[in-house]
MDAnalysis code that builds the backbone (N, CA, C; Angstrom):
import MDAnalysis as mda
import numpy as np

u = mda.Universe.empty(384, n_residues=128, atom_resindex=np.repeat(np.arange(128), 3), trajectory=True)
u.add_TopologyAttr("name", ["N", "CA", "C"] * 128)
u.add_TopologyAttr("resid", np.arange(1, 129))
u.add_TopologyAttr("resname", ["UNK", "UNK", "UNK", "UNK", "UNK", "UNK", "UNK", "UNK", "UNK", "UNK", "UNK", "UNK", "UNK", "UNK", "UNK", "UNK", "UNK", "UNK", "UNK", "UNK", "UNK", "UNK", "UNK", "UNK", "UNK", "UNK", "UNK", "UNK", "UNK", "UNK", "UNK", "UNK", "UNK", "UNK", "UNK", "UNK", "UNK", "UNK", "UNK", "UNK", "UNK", "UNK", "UNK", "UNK", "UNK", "UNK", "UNK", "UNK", "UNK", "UNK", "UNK", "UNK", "UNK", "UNK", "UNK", "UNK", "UNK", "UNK", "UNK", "UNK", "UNK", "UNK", "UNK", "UNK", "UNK", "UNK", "UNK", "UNK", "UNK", "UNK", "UNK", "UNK", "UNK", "UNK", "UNK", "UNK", "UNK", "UNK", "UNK", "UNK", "UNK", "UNK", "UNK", "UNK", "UNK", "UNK", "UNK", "UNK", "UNK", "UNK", "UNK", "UNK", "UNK", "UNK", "UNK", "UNK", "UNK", "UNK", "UNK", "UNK", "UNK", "UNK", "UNK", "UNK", "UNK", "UNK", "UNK", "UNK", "UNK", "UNK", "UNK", "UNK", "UNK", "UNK", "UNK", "UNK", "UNK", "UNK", "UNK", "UNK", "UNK", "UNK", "UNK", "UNK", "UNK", "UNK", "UNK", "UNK"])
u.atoms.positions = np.array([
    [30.965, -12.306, -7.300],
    [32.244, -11.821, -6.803],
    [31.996, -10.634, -5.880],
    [32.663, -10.674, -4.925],
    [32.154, -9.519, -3.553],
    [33.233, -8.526, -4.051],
    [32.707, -7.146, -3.455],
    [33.956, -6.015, -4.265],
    [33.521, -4.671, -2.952],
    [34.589, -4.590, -2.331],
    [34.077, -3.353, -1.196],
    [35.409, -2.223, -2.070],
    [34.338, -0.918, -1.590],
    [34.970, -0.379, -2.045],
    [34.565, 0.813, -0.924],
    [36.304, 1.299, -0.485],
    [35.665, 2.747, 0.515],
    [36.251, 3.700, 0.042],
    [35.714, 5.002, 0.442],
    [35.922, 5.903, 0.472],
    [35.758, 7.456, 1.812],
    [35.858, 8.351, 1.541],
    [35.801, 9.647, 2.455],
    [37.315, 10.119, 3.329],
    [38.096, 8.968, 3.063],
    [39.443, 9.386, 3.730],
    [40.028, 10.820, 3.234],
    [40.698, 11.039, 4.264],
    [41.269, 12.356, 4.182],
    [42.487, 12.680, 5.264],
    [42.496, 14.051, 4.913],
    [43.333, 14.680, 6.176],
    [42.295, 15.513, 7.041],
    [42.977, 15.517, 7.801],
    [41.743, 16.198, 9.058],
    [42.762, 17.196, 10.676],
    [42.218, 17.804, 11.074],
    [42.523, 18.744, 12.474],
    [42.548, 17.526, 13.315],
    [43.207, 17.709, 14.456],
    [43.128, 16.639, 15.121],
    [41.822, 17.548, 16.513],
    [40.601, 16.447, 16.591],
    [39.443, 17.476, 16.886],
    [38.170, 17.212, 15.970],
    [38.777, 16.822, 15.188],
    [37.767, 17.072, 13.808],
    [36.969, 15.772, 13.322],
    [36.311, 15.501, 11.890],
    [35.333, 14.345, 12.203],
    [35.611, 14.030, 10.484],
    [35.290, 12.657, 10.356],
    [35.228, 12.375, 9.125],
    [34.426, 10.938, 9.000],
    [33.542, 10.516, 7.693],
    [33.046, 9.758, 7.677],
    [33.321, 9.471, 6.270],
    [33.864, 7.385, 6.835],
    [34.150, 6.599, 5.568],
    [32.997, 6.033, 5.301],
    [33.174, 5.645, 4.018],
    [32.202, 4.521, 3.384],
    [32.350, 3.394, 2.633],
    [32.191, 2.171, 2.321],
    [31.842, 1.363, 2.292],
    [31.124, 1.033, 1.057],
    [31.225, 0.854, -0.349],
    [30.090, 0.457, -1.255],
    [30.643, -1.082, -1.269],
    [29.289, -1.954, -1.295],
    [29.653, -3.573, -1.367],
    [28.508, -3.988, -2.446],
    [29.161, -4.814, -3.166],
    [28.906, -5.590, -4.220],
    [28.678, -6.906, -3.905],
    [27.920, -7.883, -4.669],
    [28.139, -8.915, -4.621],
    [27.769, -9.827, -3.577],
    [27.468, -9.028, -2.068],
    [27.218, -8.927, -0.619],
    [26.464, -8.987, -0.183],
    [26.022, -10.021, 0.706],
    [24.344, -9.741, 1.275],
    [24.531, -10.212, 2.952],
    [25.353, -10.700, 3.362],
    [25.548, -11.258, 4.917],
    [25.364, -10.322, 5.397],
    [25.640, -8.870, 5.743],
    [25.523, -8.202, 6.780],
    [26.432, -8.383, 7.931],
    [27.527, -8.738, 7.669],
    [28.230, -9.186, 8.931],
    [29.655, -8.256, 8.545],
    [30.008, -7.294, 8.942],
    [30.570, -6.177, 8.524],
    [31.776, -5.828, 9.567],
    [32.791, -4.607, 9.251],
    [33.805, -4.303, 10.269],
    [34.749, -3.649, 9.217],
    [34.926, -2.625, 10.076],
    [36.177, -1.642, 10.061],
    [37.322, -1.933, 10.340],
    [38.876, -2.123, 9.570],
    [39.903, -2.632, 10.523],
    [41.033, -1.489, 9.987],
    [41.964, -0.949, 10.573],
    [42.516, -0.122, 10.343],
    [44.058, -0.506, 10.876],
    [45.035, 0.055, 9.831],
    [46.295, -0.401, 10.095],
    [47.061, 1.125, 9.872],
    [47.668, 1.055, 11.479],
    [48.321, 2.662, 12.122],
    [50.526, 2.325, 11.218],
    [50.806, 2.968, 10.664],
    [52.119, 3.153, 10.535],
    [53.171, 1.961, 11.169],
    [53.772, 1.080, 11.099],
    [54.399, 0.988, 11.679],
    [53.257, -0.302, 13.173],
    [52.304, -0.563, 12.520],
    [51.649, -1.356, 13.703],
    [50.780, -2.560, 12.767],
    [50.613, -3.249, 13.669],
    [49.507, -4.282, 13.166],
    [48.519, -4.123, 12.434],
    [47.400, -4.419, 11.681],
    [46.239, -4.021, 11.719],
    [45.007, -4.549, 12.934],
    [44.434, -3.840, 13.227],
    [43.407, -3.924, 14.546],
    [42.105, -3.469, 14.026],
    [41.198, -4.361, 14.429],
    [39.458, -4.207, 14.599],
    [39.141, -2.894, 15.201],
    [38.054, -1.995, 14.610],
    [37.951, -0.878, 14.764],
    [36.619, -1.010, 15.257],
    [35.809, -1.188, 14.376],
    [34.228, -1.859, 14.543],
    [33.797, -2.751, 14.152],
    [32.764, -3.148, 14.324],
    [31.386, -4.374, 13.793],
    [30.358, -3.829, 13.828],
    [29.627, -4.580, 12.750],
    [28.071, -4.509, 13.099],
    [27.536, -5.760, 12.141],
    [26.716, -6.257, 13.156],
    [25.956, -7.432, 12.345],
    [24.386, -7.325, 12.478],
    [23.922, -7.801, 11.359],
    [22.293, -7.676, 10.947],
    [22.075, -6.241, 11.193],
    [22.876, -5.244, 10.747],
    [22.152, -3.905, 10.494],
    [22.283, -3.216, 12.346],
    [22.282, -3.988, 13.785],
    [22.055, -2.944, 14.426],
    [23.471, -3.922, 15.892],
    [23.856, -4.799, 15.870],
    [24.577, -5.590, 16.842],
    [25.995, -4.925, 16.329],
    [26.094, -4.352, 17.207],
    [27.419, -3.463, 17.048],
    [28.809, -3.422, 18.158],
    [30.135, -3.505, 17.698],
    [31.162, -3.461, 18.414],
    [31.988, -2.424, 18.505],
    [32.863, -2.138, 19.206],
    [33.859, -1.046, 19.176],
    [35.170, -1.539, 19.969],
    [36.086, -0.906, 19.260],
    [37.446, -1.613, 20.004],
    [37.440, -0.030, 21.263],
    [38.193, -0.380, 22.220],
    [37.856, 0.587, 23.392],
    [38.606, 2.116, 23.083],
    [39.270, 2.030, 22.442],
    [40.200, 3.203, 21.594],
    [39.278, 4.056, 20.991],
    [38.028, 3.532, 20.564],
    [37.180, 4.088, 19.702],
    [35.659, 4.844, 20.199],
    [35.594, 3.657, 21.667],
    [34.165, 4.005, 21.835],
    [33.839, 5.098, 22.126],
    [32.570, 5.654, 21.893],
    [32.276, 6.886, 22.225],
    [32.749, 8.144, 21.025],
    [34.073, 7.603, 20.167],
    [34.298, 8.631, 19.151],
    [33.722, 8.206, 17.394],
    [33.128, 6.737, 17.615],
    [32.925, 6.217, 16.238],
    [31.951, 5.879, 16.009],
    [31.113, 5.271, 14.805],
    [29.674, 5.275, 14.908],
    [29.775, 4.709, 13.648],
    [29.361, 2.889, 13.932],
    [29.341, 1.719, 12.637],
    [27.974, 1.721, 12.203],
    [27.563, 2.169, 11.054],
    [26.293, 1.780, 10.679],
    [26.317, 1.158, 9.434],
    [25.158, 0.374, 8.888],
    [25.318, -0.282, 8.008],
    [23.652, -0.153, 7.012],
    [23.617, 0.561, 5.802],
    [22.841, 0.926, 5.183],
    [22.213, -0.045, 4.309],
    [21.291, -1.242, 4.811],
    [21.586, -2.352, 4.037],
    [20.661, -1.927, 2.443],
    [20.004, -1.442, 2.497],
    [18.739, -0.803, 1.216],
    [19.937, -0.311, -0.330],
    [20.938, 0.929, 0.402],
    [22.043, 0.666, -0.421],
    [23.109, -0.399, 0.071],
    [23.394, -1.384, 0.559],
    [24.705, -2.026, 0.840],
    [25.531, -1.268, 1.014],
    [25.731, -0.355, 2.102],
    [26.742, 0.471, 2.151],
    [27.082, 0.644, 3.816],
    [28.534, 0.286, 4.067],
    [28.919, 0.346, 5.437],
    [29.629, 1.650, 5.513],
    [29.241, 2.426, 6.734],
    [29.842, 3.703, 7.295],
    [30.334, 3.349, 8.607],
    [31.523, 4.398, 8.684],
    [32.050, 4.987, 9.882],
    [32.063, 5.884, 10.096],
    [31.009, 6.573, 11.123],
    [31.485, 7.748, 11.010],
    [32.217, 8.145, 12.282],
    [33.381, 9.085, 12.315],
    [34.307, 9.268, 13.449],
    [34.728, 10.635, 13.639],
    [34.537, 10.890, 14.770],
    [34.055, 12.234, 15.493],
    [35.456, 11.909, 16.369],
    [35.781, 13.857, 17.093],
    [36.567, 13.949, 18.316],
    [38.361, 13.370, 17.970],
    [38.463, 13.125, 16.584],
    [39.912, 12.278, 16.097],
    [41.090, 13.072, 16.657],
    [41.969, 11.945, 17.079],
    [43.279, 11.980, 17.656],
    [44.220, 11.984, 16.676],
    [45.577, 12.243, 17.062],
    [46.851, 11.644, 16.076],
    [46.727, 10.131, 15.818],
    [46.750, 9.619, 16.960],
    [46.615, 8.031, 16.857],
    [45.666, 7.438, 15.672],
    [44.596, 8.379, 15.708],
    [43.462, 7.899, 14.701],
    [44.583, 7.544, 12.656],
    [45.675, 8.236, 13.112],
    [45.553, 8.161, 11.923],
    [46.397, 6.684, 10.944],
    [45.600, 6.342, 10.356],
    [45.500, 4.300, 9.608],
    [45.204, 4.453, 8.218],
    [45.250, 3.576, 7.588],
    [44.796, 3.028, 6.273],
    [43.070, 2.371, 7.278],
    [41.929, 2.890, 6.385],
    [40.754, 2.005, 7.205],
    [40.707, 1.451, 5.972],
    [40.202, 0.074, 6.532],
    [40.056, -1.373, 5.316],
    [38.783, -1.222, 5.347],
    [37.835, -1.758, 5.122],
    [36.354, -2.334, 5.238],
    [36.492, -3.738, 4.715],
    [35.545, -4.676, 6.108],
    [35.815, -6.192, 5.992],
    [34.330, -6.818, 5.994],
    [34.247, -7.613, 5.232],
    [32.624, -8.659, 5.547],
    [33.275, -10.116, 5.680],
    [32.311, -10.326, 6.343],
    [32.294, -12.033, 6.489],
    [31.971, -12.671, 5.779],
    [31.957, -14.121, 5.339],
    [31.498, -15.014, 4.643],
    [30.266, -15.859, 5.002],
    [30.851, -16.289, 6.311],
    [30.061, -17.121, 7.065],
    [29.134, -16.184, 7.911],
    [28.196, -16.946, 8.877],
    [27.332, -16.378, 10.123],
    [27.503, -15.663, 10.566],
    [27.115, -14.654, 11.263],
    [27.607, -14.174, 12.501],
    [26.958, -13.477, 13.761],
    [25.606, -13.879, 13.313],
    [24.737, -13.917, 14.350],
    [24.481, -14.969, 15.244],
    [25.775, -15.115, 16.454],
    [25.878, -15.894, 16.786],
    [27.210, -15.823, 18.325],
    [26.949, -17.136, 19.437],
    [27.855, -16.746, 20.342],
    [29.357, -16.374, 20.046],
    [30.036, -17.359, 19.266],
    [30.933, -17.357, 18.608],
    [31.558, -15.803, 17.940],
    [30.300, -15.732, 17.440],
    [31.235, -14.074, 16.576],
    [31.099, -13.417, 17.672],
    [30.556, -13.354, 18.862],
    [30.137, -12.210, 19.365],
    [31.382, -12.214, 20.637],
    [32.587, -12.879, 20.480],
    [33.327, -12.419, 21.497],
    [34.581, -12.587, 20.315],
    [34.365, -12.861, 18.750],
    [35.448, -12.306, 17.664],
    [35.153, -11.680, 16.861],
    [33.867, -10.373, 17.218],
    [33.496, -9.383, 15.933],
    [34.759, -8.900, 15.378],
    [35.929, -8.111, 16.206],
    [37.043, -7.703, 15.689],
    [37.829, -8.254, 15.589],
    [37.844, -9.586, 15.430],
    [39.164, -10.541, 15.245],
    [39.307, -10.651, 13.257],
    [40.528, -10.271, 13.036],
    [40.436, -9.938, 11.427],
    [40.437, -11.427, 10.472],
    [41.102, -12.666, 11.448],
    [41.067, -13.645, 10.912],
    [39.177, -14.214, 10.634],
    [38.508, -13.319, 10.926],
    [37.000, -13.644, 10.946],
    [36.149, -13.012, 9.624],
    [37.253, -12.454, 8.765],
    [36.776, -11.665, 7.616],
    [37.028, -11.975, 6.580],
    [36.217, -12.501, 5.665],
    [36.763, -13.109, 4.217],
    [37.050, -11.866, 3.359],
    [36.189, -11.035, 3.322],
    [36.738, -10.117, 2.249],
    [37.164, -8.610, 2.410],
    [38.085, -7.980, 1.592],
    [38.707, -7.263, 1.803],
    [38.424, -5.850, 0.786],
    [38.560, -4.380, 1.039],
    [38.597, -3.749, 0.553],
    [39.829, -3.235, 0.184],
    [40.399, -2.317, -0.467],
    [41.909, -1.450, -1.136],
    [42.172, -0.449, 0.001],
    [41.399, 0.095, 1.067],
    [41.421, 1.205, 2.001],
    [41.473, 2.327, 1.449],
    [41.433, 3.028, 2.952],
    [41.446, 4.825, 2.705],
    [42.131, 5.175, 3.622],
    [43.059, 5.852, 3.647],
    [43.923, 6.986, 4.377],
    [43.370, 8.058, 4.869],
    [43.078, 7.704, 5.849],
    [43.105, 9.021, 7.232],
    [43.769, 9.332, 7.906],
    [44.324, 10.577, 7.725],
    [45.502, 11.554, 8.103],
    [45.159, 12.632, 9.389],
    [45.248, 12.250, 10.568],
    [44.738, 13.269, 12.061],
    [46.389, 13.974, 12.116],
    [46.133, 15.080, 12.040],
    [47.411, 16.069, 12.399],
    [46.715, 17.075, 13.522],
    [47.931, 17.530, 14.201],
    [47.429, 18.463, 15.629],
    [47.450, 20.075, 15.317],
])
């Protein structure tokens, strides 16, 4: 049975940096992603990373976020630097089931219908 579980959410300066985590159970694909759902909005793909170093970013993000994936502990991070108001979501943490080293995932790393399993989230709160 797969079991993600994150943590590090908080409140934060808007400016300021915080890094979630990720403990996974049960898990061995490596085919990973951040998806975060803003107030009042959809939920949207934040990051990817597959096999430890093939990594995505939705364009909102790049340059302020940083997907790594600790496979020795099974543990997926975000860490996110430079945060806005906007930043602030419930972040999920998502793995795949299937492949994803492959053409296919690599133009739907952030597509959420591409994620079998699900974590409870964490609340990150960016105030100005």
């Amino acid at each position: 049975q797969v079991q993600l579980v994150e943590s590090g959410g908080g409140s934060v300066q808007s400016g300021g940096s915080l890094r979630l985590s990720c403990a996974a159970s049960g898990y061995s694909n490596r085919c990973m992603a951040w998806i975060r759902q803003a107030p009042g909005k959809e939920r949207e793909g934040v990051a990817a990373i597959f096999t430890d170093r093939i990594t995505f970013y939705a364009d909102s993000v790049k340059g302020r976020f940083t997907i790594s994936l600790d496979s020795a502990k099974n543990t997926l991070y975000l860490q996110m630097s430079s945060l806005k108001d906007d930043d602030t979501a419930i972040y999920y943490c998502a793995a795949r089931k299937y492949a994803c080293y492959n053409n296919y995932m690599n133009s739907r790393a952030l597509d959420l219908k591409e994620y079998n399993y699900w974590g409870q989230g964490t609340q990150v709160t960016v105030s100005s």
